[in-house]
PDB file with SEQRES, HELIX, SHEET and CRYST1 records, atoms N, CA, C and O in Angstrom:
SEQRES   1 A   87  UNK UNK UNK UNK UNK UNK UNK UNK UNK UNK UNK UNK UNK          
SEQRES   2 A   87  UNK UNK UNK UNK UNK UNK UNK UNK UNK UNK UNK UNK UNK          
SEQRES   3 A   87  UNK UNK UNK UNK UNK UNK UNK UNK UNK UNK UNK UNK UNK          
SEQRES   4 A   87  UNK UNK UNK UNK UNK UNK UNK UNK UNK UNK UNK UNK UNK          
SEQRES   5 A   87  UNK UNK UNK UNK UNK UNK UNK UNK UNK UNK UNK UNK UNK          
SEQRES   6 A   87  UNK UNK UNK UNK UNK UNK UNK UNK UNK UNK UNK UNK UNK          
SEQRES   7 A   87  UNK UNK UNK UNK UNK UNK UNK UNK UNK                          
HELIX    1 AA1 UNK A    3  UNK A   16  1                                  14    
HELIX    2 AA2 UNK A   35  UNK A   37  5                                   3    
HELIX    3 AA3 UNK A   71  UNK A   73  5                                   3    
HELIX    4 AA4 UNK A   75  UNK A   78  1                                   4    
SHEET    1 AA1 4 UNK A  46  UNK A  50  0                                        
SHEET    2 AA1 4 UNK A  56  UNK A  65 -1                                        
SHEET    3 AA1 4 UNK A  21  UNK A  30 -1                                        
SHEET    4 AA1 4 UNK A  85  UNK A  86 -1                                        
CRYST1    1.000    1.000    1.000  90.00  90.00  90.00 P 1           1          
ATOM      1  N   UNK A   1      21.204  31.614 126.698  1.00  0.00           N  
ATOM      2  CA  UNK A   1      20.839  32.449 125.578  1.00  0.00           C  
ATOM      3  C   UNK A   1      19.832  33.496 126.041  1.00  0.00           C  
ATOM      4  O   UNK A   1      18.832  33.241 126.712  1.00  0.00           O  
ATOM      5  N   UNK A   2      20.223  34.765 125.588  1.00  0.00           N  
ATOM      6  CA  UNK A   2      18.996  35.779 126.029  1.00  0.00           C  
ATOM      7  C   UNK A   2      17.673  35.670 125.235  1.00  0.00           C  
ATOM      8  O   UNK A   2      17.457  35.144 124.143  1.00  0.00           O  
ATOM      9  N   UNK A   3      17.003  36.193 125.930  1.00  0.00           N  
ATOM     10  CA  UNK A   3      15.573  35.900 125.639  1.00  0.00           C  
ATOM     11  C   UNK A   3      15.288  36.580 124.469  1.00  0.00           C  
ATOM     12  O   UNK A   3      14.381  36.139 123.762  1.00  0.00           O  
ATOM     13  N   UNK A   4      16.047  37.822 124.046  1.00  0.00           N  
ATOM     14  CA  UNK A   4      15.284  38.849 122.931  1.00  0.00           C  
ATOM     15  C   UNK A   4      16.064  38.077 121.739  1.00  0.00           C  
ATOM     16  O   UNK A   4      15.500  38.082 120.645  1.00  0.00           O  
ATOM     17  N   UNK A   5      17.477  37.326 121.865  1.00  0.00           N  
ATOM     18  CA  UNK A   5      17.824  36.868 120.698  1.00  0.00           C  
ATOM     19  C   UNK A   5      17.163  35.341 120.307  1.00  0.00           C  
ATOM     20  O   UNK A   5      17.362  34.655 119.304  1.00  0.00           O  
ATOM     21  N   UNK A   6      16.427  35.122 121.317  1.00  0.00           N  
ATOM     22  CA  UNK A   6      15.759  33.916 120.925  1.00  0.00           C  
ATOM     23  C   UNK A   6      14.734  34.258 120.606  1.00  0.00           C  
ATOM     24  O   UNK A   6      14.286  33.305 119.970  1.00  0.00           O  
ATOM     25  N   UNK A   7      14.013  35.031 120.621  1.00  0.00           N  
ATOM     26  CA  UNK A   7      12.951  35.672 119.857  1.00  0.00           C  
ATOM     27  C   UNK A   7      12.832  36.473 118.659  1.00  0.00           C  
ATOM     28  O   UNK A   7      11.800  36.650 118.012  1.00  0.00           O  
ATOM     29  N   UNK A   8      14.287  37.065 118.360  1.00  0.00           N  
ATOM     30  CA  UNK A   8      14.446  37.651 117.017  1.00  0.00           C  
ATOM     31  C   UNK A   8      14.804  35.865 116.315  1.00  0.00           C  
ATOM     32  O   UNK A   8      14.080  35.533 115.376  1.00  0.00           O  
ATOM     33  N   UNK A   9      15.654  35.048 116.695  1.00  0.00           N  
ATOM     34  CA  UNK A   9      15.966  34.395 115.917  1.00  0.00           C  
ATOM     35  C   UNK A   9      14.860  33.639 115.346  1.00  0.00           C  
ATOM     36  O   UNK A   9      14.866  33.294 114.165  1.00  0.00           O  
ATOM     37  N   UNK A  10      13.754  33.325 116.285  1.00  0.00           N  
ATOM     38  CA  UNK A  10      12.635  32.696 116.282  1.00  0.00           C  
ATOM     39  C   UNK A  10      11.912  33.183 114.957  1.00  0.00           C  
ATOM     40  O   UNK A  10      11.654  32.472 113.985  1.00  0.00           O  
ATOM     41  N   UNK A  11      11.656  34.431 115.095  1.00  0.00           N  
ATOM     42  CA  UNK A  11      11.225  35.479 113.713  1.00  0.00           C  
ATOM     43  C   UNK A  11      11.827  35.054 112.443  1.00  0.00           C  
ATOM     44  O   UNK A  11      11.275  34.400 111.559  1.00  0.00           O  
ATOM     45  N   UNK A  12      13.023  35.504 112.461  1.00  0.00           N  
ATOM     46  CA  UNK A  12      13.798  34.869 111.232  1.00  0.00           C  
ATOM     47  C   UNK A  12      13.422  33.759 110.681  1.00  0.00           C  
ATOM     48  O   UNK A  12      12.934  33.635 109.558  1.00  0.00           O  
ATOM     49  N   UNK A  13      13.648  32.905 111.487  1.00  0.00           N  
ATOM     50  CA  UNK A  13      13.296  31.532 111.013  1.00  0.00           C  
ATOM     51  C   UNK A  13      12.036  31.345 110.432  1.00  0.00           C  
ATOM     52  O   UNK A  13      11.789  31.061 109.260  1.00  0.00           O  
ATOM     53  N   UNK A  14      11.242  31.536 111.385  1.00  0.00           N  
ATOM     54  CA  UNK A  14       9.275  31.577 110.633  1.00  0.00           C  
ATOM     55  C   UNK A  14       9.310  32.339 109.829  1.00  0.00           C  
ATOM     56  O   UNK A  14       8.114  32.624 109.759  1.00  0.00           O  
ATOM     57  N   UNK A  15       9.907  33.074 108.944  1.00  0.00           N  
ATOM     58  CA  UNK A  15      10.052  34.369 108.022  1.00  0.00           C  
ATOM     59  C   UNK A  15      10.628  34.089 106.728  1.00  0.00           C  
ATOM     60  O   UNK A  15      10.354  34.667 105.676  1.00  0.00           O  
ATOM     61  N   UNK A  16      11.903  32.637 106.997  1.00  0.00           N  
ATOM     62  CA  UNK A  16      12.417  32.498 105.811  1.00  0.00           C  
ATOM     63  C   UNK A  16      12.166  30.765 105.601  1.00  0.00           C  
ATOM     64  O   UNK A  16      12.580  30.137 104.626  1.00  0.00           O  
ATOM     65  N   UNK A  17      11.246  30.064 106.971  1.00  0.00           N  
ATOM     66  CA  UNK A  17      11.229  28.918 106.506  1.00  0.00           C  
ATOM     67  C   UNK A  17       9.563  28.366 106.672  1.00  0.00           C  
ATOM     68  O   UNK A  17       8.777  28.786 107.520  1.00  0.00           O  
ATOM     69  N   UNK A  18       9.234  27.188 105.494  1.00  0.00           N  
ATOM     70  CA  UNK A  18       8.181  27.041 106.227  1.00  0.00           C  
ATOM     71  C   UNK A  18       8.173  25.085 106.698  1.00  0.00           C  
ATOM     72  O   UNK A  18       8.499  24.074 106.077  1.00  0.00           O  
ATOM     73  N   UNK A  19       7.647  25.332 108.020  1.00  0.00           N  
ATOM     74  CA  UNK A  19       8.079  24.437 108.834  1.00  0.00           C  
ATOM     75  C   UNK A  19       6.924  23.127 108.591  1.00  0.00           C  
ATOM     76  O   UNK A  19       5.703  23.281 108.605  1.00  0.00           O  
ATOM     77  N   UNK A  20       7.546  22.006 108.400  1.00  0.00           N  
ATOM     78  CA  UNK A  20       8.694  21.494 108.282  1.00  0.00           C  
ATOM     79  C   UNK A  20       9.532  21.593 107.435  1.00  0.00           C  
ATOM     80  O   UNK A  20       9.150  21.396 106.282  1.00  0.00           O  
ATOM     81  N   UNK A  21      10.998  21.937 107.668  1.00  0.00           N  
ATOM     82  CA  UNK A  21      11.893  22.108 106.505  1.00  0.00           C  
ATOM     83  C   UNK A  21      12.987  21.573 107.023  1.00  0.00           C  
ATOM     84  O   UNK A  21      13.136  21.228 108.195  1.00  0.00           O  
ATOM     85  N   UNK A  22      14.026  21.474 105.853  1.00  0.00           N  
ATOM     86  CA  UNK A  22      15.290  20.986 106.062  1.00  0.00           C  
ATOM     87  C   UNK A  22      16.203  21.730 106.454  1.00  0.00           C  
ATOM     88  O   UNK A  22      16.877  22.033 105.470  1.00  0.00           O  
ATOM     89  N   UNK A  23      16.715  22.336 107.645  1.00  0.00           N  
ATOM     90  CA  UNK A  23      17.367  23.278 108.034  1.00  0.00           C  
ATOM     91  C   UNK A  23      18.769  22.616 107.732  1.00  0.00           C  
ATOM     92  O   UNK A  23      18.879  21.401 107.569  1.00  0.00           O  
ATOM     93  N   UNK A  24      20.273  23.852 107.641  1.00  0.00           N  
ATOM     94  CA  UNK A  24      21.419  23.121 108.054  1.00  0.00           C  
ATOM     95  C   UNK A  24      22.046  23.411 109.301  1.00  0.00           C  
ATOM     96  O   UNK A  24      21.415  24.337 109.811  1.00  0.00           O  
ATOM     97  N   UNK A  25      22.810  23.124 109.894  1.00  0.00           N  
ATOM     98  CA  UNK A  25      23.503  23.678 110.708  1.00  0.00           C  
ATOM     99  C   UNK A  25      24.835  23.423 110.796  1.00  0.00           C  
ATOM    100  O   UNK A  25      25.237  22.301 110.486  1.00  0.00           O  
ATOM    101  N   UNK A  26      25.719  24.404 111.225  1.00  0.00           N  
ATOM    102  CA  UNK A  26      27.071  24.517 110.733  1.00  0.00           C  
ATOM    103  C   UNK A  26      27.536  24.888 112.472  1.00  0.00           C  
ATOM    104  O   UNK A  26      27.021  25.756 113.176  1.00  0.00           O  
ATOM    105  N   UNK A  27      28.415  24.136 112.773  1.00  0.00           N  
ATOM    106  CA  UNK A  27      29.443  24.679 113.886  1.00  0.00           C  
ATOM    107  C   UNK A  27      30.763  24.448 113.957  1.00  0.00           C  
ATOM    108  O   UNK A  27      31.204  23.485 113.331  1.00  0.00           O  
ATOM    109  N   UNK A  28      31.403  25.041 114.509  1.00  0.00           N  
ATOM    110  CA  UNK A  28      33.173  24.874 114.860  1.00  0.00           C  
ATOM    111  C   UNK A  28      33.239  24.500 116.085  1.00  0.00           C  
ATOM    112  O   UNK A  28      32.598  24.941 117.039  1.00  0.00           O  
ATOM    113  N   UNK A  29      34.040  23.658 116.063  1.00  0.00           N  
ATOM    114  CA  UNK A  29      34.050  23.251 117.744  1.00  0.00           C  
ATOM    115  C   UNK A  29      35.930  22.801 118.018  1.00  0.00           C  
ATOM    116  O   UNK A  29      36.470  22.307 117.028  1.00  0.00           O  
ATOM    117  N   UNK A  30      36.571  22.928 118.933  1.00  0.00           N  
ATOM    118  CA  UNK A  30      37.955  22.490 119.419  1.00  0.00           C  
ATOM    119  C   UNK A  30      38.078  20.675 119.040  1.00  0.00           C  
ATOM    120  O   UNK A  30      37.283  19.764 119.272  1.00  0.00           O  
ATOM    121  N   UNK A  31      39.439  20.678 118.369  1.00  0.00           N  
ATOM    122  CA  UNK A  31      39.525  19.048 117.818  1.00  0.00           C  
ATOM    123  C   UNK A  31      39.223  18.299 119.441  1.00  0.00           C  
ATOM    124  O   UNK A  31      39.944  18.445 120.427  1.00  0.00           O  
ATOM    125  N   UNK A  32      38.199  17.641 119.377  1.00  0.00           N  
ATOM    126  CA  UNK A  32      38.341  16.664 119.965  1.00  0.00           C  
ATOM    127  C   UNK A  32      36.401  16.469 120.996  1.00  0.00           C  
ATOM    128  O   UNK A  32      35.852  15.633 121.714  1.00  0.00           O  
ATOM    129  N   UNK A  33      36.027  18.053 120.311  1.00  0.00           N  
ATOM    130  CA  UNK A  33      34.426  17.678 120.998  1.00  0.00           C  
ATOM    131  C   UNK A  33      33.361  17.729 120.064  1.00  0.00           C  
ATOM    132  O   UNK A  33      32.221  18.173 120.195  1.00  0.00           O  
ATOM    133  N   UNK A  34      34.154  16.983 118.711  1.00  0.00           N  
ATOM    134  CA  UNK A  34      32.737  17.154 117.724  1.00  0.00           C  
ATOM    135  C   UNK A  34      31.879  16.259 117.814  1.00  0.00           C  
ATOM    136  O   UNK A  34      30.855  16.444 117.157  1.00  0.00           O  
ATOM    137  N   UNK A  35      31.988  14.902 118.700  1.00  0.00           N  
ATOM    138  CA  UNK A  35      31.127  13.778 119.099  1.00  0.00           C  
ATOM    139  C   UNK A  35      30.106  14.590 120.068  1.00  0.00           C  
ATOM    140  O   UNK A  35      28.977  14.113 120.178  1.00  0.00           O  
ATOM    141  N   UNK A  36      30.399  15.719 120.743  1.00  0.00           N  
ATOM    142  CA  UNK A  36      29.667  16.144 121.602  1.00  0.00           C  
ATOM    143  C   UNK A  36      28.291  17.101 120.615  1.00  0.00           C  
ATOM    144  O   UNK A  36      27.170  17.415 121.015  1.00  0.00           O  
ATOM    145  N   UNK A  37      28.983  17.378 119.146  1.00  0.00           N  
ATOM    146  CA  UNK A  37      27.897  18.044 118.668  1.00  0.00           C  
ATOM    147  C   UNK A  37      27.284  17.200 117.521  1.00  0.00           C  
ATOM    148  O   UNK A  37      26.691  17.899 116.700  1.00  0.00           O  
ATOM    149  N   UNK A  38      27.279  15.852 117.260  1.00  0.00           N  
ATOM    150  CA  UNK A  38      27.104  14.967 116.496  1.00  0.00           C  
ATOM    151  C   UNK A  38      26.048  14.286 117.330  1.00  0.00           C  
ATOM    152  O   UNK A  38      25.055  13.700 116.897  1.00  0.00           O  
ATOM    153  N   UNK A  39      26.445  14.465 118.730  1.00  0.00           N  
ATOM    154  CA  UNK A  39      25.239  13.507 119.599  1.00  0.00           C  
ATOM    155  C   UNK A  39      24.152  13.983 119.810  1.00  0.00           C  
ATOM    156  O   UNK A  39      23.310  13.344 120.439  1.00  0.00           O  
ATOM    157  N   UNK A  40      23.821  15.699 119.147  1.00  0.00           N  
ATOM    158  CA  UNK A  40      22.731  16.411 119.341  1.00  0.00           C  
ATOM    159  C   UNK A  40      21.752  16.028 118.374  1.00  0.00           C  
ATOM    160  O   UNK A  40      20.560  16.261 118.575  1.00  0.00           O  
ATOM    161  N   UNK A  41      22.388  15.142 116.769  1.00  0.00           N  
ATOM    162  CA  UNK A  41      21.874  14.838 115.691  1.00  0.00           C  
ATOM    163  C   UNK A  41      22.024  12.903 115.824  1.00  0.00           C  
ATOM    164  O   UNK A  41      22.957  12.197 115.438  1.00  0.00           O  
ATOM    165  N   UNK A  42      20.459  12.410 116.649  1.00  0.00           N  
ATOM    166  CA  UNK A  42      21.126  10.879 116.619  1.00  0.00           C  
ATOM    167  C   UNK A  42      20.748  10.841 115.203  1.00  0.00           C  
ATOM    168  O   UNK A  42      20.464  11.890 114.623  1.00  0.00           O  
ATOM    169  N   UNK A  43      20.723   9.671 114.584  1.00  0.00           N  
ATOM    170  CA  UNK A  43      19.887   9.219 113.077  1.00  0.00           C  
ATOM    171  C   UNK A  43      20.545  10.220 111.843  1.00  0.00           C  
ATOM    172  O   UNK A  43      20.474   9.847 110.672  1.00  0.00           O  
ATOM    173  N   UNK A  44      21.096  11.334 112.158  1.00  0.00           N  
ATOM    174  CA  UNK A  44      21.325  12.066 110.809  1.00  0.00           C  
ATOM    175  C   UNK A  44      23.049  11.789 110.582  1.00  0.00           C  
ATOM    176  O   UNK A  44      23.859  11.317 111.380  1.00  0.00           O  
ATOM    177  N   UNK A  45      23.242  12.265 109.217  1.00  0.00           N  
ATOM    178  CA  UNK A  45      24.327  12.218 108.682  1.00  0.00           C  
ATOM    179  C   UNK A  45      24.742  13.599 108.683  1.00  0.00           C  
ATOM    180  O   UNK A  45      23.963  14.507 108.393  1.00  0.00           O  
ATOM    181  N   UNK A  46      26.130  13.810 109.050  1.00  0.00           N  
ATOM    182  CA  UNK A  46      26.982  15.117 109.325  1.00  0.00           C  
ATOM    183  C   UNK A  46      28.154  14.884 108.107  1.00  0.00           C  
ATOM    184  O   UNK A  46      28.398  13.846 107.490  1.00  0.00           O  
ATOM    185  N   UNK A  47      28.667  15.967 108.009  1.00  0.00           N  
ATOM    186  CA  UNK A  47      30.423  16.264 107.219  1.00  0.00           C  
ATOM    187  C   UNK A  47      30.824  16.769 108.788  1.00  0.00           C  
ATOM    188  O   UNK A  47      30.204  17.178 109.771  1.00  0.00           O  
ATOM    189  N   UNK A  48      32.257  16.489 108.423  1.00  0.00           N  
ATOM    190  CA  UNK A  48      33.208  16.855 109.531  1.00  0.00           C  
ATOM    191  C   UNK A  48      34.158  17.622 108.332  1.00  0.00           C  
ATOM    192  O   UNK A  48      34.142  17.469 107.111  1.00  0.00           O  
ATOM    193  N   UNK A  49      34.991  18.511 109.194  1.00  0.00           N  
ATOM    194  CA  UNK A  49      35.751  18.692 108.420  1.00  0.00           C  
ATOM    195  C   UNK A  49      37.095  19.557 108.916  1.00  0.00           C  
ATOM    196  O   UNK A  49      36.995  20.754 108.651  1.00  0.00           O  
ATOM    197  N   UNK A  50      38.250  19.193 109.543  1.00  0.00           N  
ATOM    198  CA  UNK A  50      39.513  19.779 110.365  1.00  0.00           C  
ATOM    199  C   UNK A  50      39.976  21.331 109.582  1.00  0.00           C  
ATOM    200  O   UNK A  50      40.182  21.527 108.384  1.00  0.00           O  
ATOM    201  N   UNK A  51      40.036  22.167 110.562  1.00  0.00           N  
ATOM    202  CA  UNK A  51      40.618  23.327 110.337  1.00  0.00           C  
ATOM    203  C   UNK A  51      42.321  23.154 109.473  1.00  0.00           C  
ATOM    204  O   UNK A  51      42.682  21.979 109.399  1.00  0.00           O  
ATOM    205  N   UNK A  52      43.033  23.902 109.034  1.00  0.00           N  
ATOM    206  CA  UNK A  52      44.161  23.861 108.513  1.00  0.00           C  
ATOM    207  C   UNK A  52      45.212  23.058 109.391  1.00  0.00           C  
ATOM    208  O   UNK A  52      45.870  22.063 109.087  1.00  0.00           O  
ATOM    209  N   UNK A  53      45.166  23.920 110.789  1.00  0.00           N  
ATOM    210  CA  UNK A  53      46.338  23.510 111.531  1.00  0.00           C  
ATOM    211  C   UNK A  53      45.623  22.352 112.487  1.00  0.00           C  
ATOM    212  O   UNK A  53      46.045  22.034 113.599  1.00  0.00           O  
ATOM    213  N   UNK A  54      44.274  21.699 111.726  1.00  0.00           N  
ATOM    214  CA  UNK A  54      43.881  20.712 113.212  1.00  0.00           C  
ATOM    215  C   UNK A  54      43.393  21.038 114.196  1.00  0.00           C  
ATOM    216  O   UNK A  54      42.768  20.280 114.938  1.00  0.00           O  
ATOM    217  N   UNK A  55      43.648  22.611 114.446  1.00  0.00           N  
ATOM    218  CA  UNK A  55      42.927  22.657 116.425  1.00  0.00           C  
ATOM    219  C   UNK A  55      41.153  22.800 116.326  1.00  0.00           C  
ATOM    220  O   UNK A  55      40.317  22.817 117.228  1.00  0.00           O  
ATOM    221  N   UNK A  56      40.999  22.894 114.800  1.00  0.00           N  
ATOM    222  CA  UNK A  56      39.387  22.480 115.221  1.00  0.00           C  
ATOM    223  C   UNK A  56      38.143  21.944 114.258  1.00  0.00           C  
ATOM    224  O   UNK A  56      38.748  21.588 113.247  1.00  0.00           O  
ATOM    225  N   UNK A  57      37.090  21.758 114.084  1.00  0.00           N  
ATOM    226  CA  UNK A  57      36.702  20.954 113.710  1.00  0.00           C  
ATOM    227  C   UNK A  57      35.552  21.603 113.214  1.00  0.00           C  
ATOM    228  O   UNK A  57      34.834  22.061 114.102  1.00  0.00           O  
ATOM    229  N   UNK A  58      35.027  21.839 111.640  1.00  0.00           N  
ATOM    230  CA  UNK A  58      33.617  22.114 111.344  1.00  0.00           C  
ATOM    231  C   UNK A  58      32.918  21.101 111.460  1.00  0.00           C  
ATOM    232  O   UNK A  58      33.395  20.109 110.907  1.00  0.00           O  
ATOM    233  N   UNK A  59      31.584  20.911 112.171  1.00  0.00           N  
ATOM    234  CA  UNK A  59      30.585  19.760 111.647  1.00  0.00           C  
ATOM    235  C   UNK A  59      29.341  20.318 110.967  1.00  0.00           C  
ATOM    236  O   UNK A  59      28.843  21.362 111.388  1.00  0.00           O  
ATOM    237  N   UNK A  60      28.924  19.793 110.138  1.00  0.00           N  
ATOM    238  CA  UNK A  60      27.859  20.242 109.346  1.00  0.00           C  
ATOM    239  C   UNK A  60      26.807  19.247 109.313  1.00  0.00           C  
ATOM    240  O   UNK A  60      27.180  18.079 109.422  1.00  0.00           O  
ATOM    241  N   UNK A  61      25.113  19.555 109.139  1.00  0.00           N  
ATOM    242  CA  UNK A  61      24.309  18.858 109.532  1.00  0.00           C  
ATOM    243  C   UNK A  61      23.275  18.943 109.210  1.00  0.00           C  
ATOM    244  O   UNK A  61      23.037  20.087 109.599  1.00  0.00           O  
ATOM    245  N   UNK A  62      21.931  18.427 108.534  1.00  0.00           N  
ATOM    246  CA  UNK A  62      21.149  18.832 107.459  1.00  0.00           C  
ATOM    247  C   UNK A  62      20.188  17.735 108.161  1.00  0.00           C  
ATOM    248  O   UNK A  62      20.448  16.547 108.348  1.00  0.00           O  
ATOM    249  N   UNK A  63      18.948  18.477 108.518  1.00  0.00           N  
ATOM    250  CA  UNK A  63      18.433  17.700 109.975  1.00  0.00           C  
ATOM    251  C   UNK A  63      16.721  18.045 109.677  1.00  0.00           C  
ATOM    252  O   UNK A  63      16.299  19.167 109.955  1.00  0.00           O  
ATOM    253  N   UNK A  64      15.895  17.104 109.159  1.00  0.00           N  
ATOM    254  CA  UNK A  64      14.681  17.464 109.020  1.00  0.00           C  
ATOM    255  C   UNK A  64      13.482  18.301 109.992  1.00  0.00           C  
ATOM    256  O   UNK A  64      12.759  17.552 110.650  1.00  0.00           O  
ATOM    257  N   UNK A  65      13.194  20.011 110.140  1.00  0.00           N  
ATOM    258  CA  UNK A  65      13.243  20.090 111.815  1.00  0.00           C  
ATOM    259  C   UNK A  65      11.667  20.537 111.323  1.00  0.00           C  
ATOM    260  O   UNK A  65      11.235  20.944 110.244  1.00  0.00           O  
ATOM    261  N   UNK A  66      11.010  20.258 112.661  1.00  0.00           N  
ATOM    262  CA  UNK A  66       9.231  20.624 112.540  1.00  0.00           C  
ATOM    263  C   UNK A  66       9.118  22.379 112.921  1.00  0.00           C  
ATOM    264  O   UNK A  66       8.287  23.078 112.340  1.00  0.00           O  
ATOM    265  N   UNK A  67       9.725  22.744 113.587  1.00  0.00           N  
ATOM    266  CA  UNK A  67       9.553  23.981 113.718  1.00  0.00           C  
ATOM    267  C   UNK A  67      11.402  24.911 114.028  1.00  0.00           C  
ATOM    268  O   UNK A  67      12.622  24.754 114.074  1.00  0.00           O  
ATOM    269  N   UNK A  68      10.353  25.796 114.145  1.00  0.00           N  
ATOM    270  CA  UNK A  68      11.687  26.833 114.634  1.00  0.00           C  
ATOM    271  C   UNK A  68      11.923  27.032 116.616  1.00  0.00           C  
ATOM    272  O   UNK A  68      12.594  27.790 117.317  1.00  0.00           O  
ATOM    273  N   UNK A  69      11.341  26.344 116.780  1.00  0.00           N  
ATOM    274  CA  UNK A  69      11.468  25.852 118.629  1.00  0.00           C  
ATOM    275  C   UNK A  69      12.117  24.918 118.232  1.00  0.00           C  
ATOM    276  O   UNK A  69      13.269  25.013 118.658  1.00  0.00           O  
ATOM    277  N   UNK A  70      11.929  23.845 117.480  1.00  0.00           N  
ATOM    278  CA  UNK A  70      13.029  22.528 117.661  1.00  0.00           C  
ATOM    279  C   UNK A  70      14.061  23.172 117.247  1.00  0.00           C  
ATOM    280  O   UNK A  70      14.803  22.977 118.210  1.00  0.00           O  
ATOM    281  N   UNK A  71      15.036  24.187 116.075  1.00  0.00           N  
ATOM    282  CA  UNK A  71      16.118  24.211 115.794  1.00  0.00           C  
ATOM    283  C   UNK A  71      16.239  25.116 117.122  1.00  0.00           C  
ATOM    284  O   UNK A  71      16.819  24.493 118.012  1.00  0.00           O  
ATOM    285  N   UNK A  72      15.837  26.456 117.508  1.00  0.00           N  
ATOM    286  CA  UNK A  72      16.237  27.063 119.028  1.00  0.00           C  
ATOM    287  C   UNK A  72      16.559  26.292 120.194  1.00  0.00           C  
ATOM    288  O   UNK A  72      17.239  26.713 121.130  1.00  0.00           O  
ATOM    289  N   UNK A  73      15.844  24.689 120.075  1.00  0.00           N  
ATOM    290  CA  UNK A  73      16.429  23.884 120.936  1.00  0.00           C  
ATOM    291  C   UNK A  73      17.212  23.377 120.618  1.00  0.00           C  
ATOM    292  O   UNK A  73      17.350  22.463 121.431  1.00  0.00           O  
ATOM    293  N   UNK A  74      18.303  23.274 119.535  1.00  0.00           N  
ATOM    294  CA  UNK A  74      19.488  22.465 119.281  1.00  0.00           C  
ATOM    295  C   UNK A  74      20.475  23.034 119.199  1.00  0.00           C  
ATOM    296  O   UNK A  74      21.614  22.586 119.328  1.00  0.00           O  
ATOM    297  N   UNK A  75      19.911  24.803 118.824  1.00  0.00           N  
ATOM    298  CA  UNK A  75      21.189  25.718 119.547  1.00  0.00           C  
ATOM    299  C   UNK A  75      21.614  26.062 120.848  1.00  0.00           C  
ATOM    300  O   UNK A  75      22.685  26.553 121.205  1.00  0.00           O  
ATOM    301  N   UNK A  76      20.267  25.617 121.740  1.00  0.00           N  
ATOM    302  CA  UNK A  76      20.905  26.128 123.297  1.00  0.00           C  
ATOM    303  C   UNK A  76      21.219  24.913 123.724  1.00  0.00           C  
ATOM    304  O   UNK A  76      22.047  25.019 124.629  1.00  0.00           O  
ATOM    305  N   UNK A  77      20.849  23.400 123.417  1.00  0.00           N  
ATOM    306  CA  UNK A  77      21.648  22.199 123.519  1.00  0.00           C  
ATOM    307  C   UNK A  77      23.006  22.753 123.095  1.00  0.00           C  
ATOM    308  O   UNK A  77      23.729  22.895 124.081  1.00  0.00           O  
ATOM    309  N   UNK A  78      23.567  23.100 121.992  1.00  0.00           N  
ATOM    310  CA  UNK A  78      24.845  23.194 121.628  1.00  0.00           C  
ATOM    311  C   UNK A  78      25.778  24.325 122.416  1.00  0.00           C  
ATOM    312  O   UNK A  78      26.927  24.077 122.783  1.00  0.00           O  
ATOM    313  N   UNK A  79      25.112  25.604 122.622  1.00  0.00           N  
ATOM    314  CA  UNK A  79      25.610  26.242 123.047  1.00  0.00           C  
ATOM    315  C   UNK A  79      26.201  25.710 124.700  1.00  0.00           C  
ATOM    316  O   UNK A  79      26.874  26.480 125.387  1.00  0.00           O  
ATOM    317  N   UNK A  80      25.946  24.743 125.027  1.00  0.00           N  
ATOM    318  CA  UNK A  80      26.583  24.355 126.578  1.00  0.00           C  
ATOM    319  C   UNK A  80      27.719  23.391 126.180  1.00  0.00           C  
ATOM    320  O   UNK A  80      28.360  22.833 127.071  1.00  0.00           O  
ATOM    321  N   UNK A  81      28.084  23.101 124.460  1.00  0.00           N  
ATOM    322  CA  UNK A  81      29.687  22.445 124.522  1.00  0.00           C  
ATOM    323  C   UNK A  81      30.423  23.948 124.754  1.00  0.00           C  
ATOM    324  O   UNK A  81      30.164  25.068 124.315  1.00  0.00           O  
ATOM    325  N   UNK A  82      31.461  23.430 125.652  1.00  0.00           N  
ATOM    326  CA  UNK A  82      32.459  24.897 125.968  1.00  0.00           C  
ATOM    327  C   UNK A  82      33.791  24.809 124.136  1.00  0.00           C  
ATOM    328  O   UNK A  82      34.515  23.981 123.583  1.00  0.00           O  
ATOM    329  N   UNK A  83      33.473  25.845 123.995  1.00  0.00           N  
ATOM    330  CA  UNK A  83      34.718  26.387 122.775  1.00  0.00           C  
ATOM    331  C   UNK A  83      33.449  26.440 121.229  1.00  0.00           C  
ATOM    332  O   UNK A  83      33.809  26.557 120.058  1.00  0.00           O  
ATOM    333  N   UNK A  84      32.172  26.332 121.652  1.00  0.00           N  
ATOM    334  CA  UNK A  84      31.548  26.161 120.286  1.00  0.00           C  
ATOM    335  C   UNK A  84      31.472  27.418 119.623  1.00  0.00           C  
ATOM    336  O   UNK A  84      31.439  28.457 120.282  1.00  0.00           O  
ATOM    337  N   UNK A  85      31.435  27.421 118.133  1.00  0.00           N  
ATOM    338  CA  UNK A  85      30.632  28.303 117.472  1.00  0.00           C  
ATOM    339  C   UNK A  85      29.852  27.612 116.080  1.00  0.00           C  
ATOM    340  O   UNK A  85      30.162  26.683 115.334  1.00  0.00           O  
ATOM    341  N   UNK A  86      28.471  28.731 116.144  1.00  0.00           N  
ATOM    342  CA  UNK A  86      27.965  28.312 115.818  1.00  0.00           C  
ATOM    343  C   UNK A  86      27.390  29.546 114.466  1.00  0.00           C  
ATOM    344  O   UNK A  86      27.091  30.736 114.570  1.00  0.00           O  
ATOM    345  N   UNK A  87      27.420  28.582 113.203  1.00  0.00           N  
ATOM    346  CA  UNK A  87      27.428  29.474 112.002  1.00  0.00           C  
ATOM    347  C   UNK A  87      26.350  29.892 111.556  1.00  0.00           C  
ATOM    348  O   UNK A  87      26.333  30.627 110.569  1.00  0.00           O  
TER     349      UNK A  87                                                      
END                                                                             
């Protein structure tokens, strides 16, 4: 992740949240690596939910976070599953 978008995103976040808050997070990932983005959340509860034709997978995730460094760290954790996106 580049450095200036981790620093605008950083902004955002301290801007629209105040920390600690309940962030969500939403990603798409290829059927078959949503355990890979479920394992970033141990202890919490996710929705899953299959695209039309199956080839992929929303997981959704509502994750009590202390700051806006912990959620920047669960996007560049995520960003190393290959096929992710992230909403």
């Amino acid at each position: 992740m580049q450095a200036d978008w981790v620093q605008s995103l950083k902004e955002k976040l301290d801007q629209s949240h105040a920390w600690p808050d309940l962030y969500t997070f939403k990603f798409i990932v290829p059927a078959g690596k949503e355990k890979q983005v479920t394992e970033l959340f141990p202890n919490h509860s996710y929705t899953q939910r299959p695209s039309k034709h199956g080839k992929y997978i929303s997981v959704t995730v509502q994750a009590m976070m202390q700051s806006s460094d912990a959620v920047i760290e669960i996007y560049q954790s995520a960003s190393k599953i290959e096929g992710i996106v992230a909403l």
